[in-house]
C-alpha positions in Angstrom: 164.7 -90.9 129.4 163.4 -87.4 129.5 160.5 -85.1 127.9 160.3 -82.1 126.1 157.6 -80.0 125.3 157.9 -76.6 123.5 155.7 -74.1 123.1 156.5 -70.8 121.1 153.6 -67.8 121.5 153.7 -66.4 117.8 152.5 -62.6 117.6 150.8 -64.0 114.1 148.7 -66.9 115.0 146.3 -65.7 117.0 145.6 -69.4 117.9 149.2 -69.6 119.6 148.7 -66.3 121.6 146.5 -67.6 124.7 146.8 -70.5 127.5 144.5 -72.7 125.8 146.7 -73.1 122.6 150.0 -74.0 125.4 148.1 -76.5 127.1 147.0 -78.3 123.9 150.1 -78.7 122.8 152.1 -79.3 125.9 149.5 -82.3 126.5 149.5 -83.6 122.8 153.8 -83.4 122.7 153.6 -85.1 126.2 151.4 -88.0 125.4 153.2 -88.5 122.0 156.5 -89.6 124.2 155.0 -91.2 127.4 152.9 -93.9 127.7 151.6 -92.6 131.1 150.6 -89.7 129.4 147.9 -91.1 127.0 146.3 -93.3 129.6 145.7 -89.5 131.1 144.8 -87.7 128.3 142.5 -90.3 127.0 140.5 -90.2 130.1 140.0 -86.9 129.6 139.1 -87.4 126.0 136.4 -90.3 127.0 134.5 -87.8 129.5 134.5 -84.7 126.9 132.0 -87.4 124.4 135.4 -88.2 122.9 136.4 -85.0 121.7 132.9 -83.7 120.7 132.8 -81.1 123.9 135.9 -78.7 124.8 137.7 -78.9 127.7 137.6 -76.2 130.0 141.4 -74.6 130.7 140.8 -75.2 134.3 140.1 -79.1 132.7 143.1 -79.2 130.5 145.4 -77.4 133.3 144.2 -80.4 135.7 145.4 -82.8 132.9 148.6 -81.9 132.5 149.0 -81.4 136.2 147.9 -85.2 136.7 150.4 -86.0 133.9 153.2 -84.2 135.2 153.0 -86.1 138.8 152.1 -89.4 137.6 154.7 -91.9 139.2 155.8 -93.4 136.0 156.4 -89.3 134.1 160.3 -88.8 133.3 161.9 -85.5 134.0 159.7 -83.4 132.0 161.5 -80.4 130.5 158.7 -77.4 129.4 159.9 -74.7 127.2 157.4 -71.7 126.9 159.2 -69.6 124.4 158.1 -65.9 123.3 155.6 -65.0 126.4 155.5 -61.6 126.1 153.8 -62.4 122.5 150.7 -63.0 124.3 148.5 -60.2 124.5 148.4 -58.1 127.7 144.9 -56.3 126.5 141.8 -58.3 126.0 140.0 -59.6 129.0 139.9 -60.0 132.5 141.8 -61.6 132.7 143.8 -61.2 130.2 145.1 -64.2 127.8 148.6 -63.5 129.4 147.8 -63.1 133.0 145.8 -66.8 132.2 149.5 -68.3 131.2 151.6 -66.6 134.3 148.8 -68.0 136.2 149.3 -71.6 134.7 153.1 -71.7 135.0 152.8 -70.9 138.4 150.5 -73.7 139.2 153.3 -75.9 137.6 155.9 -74.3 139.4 153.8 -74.6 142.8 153.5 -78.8 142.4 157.2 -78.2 143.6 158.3 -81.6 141.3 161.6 -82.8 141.4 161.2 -84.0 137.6 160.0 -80.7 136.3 162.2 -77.8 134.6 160.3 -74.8 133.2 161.9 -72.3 131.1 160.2 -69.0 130.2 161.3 -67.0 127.6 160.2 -63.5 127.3 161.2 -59.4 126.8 161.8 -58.2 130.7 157.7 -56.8 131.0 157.2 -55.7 134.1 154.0 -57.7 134.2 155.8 -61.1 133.3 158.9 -60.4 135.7 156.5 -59.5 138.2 155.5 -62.8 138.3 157.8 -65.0 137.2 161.0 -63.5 139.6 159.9 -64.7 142.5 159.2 -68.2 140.8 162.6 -68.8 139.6 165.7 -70.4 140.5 167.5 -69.1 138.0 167.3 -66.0 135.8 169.1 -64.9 132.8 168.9 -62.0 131.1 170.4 -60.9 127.7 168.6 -57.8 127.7 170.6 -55.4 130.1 174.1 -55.8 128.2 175.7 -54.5 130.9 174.7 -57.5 133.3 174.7 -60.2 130.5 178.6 -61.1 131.4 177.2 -61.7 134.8 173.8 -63.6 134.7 176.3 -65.5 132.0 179.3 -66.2 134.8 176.2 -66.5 137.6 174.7 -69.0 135.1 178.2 -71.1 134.8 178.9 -70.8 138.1 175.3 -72.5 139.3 176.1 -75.3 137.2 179.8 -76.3 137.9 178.8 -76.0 141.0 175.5 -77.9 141.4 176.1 -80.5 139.0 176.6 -84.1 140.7 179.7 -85.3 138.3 181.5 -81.5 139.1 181.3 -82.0 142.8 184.3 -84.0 143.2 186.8 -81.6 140.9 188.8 -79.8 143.1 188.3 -76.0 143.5 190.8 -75.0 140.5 189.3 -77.1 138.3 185.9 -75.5 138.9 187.3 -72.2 138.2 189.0 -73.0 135.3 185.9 -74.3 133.8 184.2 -71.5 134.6 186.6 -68.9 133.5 187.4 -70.6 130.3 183.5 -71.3 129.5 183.0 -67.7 130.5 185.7 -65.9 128.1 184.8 -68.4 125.1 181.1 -68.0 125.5 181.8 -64.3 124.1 178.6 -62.8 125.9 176.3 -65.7 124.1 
């Protein structure tokens, strides 16, 4: 079993455009699928007068954190789709330096059940943070190295995944060519 939580920053709901919007709903997707989850999150509800007080983002950030290493979690997969759709502008600091700032606290717990993936235009602000963060970066944007991160992409996974170890070193390559040439730069 595994969990999956999405989270899309739309540039026309200004509710969706700052780090308290992701949180809620990374939480409230979370708990829906894991038991361990809403013993969490409804701790959290009890000692905020059962939802009559806000949680603070540093509150909410702590949640999910506990969530995410609870023994009994699943691989947890965390899609943060559009980031550069959260406003760069307003605040110090502002509602987008507030998410870099929470995915790198996830990234930091270092948990062997936890995949991010970021989505985002290449702003220097976002790559600035999130390069040295990843383990893996693809980027559609420069066409010219979108055949690469697409065959560095292929590559990583042939090679890395547990089932593909054994194939002998042809077979590898012929996945990887043929996945390559049919993927068509998609």
């Amino acid at each position: 079993m595994a969990c999956v939580a999405y989270y899309y920053f739309d540039f026309r709901d200004s509710g969706k455009q700052n780090r308290r919007g992701l949180l809620t709903s990374l939480l409230e997707q979370l708990c829906a699928q894991s038991g361990a989850c809403y013993d969490i999150i409804s701790r959290l509800y009890s000692t905020h007068a059962g939802g009559t007080r806000k949680a603070s983002d540093a509150k909410l950030t702590q949640c999910l954190k506990d969530v995410l290493e609870s023994p009994e979690q699943p691989t947890t997969y965390i899609i943060v789709d559009a980031l550069d759709e959260c406003p760069n502008f307003a605040g110090m600091p502002t509602p987008r330096e507030k998410v870099l700032e929470s995915v790198a606290e996830l990234v930091a717990l270092g948990l062997p059940n936890l995949r991010i993936c970021v989505t985002s235009r290449p702003e220097i602000d976002i790559r600035t943070v999130l390069q040295p963060l990843t383990s893996v970066q693809v980027s559609i944007h420069d066409e010219s190295g979108q055949q690469k991160d697409l065959l560095d992409y292929i590559s990583n996974v042939v090679h890395s995944d547990r089932r593909m170890r054994r194939w002998r070193v042809w077979e590898k390559q012929l996945v990887i060519d043929t996945l390559s040439r049919k993927a068509d730069g998609m």
